[in-house]
C-alpha positions in Angstrom: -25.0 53.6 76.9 -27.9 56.4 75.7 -26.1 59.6 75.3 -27.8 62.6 74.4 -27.0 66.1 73.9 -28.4 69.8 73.8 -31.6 67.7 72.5 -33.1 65.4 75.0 -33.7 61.8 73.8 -35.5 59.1 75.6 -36.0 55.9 75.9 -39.0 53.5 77.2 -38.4 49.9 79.1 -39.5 46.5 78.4 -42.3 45.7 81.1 -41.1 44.3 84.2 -42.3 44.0 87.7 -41.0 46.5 90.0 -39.4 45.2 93.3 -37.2 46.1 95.6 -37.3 49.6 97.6 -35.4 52.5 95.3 -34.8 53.1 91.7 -31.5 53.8 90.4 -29.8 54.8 88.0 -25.8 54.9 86.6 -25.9 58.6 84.7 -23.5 61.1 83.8 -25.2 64.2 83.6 -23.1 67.2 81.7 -24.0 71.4 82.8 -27.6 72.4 82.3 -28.3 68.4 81.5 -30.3 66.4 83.8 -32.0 63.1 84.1 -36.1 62.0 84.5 -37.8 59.1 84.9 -41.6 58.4 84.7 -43.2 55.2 84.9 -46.2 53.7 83.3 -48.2 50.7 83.7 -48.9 47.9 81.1 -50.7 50.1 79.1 -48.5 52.6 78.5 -50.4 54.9 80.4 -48.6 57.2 83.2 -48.8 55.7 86.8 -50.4 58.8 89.0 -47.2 60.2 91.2 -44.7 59.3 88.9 -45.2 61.7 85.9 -42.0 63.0 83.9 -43.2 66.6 85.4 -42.7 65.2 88.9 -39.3 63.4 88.5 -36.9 65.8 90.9 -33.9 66.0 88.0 -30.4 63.6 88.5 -27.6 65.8 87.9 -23.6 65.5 88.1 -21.7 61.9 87.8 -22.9 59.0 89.8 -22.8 55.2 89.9 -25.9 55.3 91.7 -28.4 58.1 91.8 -31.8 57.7 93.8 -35.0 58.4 91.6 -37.4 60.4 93.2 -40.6 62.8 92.6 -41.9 65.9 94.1 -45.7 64.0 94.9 -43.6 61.9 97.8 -44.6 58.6 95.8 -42.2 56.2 96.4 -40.9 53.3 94.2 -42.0 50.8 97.0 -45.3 51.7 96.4 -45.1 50.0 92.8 -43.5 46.4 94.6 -45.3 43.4 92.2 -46.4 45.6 89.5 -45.5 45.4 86.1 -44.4 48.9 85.1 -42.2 50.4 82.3 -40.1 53.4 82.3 -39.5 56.4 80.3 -36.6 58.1 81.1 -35.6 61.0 79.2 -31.9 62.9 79.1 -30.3 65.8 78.1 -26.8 66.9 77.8 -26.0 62.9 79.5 -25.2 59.8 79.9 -27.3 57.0 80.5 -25.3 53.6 81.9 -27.8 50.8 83.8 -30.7 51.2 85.8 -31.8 48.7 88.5 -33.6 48.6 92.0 -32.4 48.2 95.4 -33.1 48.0 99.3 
């Protein structure tokens, strides 16, 4: 796992191609922590509607919490594109990520 505290620490994917319909993620999210995700193409560059800013915070324990942003992109969008992500915590736990119908 990726544990952070009162500092938030991050950590950025291999590339892969992005399939499937939603983005999830196995997190453990303290008080006052929280979870974000951005994602970026090949280049390392920010993919526009899924910036860090825009990533609507995971809190509380879950085996399987939706990622989502405020600009109503969705992860489907991305299907066949090879993308990283850069998810940062704070005050968590980070377990697995994968996609999902």
């Amino acid at each position: 796992s990726l544990t952070a505290g009162k500092n938030p620490g991050q950590v950025v994917t291999k590339p892969f191609v992005a399939t499937g319909d939603r983005l999830l993620l196995n997190v453990d999210v303290s008080d006052e922590g929280e979870a974000t995700v951005e994602v970026l193409d090949g280049d390392m560059q920010t993919i526009g509607g899924f910036e860090l800013s825009s990533s609507v915070p995971l809190r509380g324990r879950s085996i399987q919490q939706t990622v989502r942003w405020t600009t109503k992109s969705k992860w489907s969008q991305l299907a066949g594109r090879k993308v990283r992500l850069r998810i940062r915590i704070r005050n968590a736990d980070l377990y697995a990520l994968w996609t999902g119908k």
